[in-house]
C-alpha positions in Angstrom: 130.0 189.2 39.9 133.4 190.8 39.4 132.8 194.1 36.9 134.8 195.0 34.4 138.5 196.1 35.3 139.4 197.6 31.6 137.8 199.0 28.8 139.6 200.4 25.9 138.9 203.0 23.5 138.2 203.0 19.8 139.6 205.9 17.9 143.3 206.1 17.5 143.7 209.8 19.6 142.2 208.0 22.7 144.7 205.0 22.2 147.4 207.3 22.3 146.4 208.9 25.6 144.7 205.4 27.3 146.2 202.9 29.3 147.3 200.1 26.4 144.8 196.4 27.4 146.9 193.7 28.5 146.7 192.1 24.8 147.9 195.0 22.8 151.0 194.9 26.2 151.9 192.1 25.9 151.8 192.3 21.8 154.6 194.6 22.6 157.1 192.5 23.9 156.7 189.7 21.2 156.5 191.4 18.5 159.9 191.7 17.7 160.1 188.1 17.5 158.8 185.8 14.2 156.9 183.6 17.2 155.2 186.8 18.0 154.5 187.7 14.6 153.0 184.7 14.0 150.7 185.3 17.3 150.0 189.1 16.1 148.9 187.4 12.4 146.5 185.1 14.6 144.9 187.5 16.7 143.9 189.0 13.2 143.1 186.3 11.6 140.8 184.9 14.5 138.7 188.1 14.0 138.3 187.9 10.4 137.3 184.3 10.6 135.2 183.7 14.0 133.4 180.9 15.4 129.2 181.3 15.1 127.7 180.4 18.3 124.1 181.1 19.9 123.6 181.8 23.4 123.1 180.7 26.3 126.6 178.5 25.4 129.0 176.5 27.4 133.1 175.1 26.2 135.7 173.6 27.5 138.5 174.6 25.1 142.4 173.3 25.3 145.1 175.9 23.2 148.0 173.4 21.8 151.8 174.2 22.4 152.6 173.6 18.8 152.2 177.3 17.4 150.4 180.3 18.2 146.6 180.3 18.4 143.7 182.4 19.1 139.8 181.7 18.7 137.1 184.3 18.1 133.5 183.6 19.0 130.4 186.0 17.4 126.8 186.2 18.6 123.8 188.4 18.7 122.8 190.2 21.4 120.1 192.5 21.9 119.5 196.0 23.4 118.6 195.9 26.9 120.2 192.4 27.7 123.7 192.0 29.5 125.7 188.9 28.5 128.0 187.3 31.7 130.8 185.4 31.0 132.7 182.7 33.3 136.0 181.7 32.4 137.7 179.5 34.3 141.3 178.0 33.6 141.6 174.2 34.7 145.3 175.0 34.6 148.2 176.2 37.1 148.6 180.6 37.5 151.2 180.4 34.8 148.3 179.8 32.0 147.3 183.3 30.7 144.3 183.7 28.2 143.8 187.4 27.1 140.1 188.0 26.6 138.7 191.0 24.5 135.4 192.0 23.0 134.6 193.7 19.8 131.8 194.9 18.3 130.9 194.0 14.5 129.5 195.7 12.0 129.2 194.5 8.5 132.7 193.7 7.6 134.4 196.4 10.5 135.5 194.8 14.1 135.8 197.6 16.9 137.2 196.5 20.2 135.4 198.0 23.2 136.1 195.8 26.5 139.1 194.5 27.8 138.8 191.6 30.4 141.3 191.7 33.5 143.1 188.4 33.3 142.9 187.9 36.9 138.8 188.1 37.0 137.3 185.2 36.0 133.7 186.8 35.9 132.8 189.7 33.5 129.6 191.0 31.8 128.9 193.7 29.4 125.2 195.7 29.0 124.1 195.6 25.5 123.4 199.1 24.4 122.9 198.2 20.5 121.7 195.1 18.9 124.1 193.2 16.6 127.0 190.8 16.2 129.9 191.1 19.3 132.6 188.6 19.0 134.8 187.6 22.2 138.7 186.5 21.4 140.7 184.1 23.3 144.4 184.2 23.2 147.3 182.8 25.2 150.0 184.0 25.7 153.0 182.2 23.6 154.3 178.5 24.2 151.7 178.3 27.0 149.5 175.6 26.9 145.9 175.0 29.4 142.6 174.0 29.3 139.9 176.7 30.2 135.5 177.0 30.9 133.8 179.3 29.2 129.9 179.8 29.8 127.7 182.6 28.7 124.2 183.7 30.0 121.7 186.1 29.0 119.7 188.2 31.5 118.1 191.8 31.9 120.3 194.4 32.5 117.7 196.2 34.8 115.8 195.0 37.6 112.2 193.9 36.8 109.9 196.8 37.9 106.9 194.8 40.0 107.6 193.4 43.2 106.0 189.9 44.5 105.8 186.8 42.4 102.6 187.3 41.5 103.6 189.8 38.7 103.8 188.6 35.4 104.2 190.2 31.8 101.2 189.9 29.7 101.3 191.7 26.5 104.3 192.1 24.8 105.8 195.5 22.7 104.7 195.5 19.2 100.8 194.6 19.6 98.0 195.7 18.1 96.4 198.6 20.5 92.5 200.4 19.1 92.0 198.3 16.4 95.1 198.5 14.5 95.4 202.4 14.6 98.6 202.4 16.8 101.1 199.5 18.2 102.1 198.7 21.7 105.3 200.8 22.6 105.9 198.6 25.7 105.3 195.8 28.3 102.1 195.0 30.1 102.7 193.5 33.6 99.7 192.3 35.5 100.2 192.0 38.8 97.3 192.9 42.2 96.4 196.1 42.6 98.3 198.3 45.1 101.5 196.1 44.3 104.3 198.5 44.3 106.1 199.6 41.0 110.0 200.3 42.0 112.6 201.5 40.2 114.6 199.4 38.1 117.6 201.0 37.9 119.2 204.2 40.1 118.3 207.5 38.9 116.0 210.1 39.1 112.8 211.3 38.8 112.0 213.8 36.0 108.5 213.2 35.6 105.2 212.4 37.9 102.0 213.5 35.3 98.4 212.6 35.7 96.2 212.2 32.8 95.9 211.2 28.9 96.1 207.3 28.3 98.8 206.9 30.7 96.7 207.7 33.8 99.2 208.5 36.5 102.5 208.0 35.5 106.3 208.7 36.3 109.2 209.0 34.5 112.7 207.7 35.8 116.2 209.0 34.1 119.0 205.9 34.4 121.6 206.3 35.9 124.6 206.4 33.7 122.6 205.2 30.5 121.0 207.2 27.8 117.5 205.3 28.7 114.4 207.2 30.7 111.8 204.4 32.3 108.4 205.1 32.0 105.9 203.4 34.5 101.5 204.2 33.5 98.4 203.1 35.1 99.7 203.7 38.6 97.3 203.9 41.3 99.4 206.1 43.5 102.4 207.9 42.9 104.9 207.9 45.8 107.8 210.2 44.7 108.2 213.6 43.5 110.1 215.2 40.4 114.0 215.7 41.2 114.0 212.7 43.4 117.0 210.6 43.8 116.0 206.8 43.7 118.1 203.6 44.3 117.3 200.6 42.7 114.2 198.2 44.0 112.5 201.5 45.9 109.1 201.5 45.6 107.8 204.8 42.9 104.2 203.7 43.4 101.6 201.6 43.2 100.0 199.3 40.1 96.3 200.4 39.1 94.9 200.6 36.2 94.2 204.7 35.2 93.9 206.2 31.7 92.7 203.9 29.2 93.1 201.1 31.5 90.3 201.8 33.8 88.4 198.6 32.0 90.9 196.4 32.4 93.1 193.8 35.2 95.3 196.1 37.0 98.9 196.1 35.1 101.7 198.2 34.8 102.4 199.8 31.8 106.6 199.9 31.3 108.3 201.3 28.7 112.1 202.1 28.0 112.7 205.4 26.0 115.9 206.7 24.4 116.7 209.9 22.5 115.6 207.9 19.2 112.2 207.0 20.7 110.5 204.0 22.5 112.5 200.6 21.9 111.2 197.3 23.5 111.8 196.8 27.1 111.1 193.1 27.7 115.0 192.3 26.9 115.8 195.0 29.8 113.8 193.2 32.4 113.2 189.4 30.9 114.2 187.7 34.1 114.3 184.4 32.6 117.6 182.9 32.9 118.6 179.9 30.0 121.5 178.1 30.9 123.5 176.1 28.0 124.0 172.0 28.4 127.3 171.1 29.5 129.4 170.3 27.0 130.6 166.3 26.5 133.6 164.5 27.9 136.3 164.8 25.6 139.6 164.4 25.2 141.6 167.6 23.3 145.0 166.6 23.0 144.3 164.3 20.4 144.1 165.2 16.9 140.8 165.1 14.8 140.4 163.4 11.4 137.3 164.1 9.1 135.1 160.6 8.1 134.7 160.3 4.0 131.2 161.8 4.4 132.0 165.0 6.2 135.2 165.3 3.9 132.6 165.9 0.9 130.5 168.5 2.5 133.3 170.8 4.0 133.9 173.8 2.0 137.7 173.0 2.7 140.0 171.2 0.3 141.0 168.4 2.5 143.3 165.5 1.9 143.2 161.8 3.5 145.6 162.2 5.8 144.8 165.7 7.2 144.5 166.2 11.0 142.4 168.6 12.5 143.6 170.3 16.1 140.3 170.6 18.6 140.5 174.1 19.6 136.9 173.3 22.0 134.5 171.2 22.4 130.4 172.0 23.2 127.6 170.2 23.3 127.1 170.1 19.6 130.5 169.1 18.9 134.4 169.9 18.1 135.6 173.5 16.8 139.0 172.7 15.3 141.6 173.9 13.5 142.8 172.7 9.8 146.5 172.0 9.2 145.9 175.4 7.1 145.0 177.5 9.6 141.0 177.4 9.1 138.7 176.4 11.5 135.6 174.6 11.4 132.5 173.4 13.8 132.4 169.7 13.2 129.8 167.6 14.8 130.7 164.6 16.6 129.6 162.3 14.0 131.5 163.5 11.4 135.1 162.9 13.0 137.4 160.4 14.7 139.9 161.0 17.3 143.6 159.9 16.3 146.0 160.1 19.0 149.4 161.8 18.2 152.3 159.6 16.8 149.9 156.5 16.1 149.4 155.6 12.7 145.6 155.7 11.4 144.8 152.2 10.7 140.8 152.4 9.3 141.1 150.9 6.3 138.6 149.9 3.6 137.5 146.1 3.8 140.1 144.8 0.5 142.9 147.1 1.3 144.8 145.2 3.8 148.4 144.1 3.2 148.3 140.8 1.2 145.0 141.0 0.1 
């Protein structure tokens, strides 16, 4: 999977000393132009008005000719996961789309991630939970259909080897009858399975005794984020030691407080703040989103009477709605106003360009 190439900075001193993303570039050239005014206004716009979607999620999404577009899409991700993205243009080299993520919070957008528009692939490591929203733009008067799929899965490796491992008690459980909660995972697996590291780093901890039993600390690599493996049966590495992802640290047992129980590995993730949950870090269950249906997106959209009354948008008879996508729930398109909606297929009808709507209520036909 292709990393990613640029990432841009948030406060305005950096951005006067970093490399500009391609979007803000290209912004440049345009915006000397009312065309690229207009496509300036909609980057903005698209930001203060994005699409809601859940992952895992899958489009296919077409940008019209007819003036300039962009379309924002928020989720939630949380701490630990990392979110990969394919987008793949169905069109010829000449169709750019300009992708950029942003991190929101409350009514404030920060951009943080800048995708290369010559990598298809990208991902991003969650390191706070919240709202991120991911903005699509082409480039002015060009026109292309594109893929977009996006996938949840742990940004660290899972720290048991064999299949046999599985997770068995979850953070946040009760633990001596109420007195205290569980400030990580449990994962049962044979005894004298080896525990490996789930991330590079180092060792800055290998203790013996307390609840833990034998234990061993591991700093990440690059992240604010120490591992913490307990109830080891052996510990095979020493404090200071450099360690690549997947070696083996030790072996599960079940020391400390475990002594009466299956043998398990006790894994938590620490930051500077304190323990946080670690199952998101190494949940190696991989959702995939349905495929979105056939459709056709050069058409134009028109509301049925029902879905005109529950809409929170004024809408006239004859309004047309663009499709900027479509998933498997249905359309997200655009109002002639500029507002954009999800619509499920039920409550629309295609119209295709330049041909006159001819549903008409039984009674209203000429020379009735």
């Amino acid at each position: 999977m292709a990393a990613l190439l640029c990432v841009s900075c948030n406060s305005s001193i950096n951005k006067i000393f970093s490399k500009k993303t391609q979007h803000e570039a290209y912004a440049d050239k345009v915006e000397d132009s009312p065309e690229g005014q207009q496509w300036l206004a909609s980057s903005k716009k698209a930001l203060i008005a994005p699409q809601i979607i859940q992952l895992p999620y899958r489009q296919v999404g077409y940008f019209h000719t007819d003036k300039p577009r962009a379309l924002a899409l928020q989720f939630t991700a949380k701490q630990g996961e990392r979110i990969n993205f394919d987008l793949t243009k169905n069109t010829g080299t000449g169709f750019v789309i300009y992708a950029d993520l942003f991190r929101q919070e409350g009514t404030d957008v920060s951009h943080f991630m800048a995708v290369d528009t010559n990598s298809s692939q990208f991902y991003f490591d969650v390191e706070e939970t919240g709202n991120y929203i991911l903005r699509l733009q082409p480039e002015l008067y060009r026109t292309g259909e594109y893929n977009l799929s996006a996938t949840i899965t742990p940004s660290l490796g899972f720290p048991v080897a064999g299949k046999k491992a599985k997770t068995g008690s979850f953070w946040g459980a009760t633990r001596d009858g109420g007195q205290r909660s569980h400030e990580g995972i449990d994962i049962f697996a044979p005894k004298l399975t080896p525990a490996i590291a789930a991330a590079d780093g180092y060792i800055t901890g290998v203790k013996e005794g307390g609840i833990g039993g034998k234990t061993i600390w591991l700093r990440a690599t690059g992240r604010n984020i120490h591992l913490y493996y307990a109830h080891l049966d052996t510990q095979l590495v020493q404090e200071g030691q450099d360690v690549k992802r997947g070696d083996t640290l030790g072996l599960v047992g079940n020391t400390g407080n475990a002594r009466y129980t299956p043998a398990h590995l006790h894994f938590g993730v620490y930051t500077s703040g304190g323990p946080i949950d670690p199952f998101p870090f190494v949940n190696n269950v991989v959702k995939t989103a349905p495929a979105p249906e056939a459709k056709d997106l050069k058409v134009h959209l028109k509301l049925k009477p029902v879905a005109k009354s529950q809409t929170k948008v004024m809408v006239n008879d004859t309004a047309l709605l663009v499709p900027l996508a479509v998933n498997a729930n249905g359309y997200i398109a655009e109002f002639p106003d500029g507002n954009v909606i999800q619509a499920p297929f039920k409550s629309v009808k295609p119209v295709k360009p330049g041909i006159p709507d001819t549903d008409k209520k039984p009674g209203n036909a000429p020379g009735s």
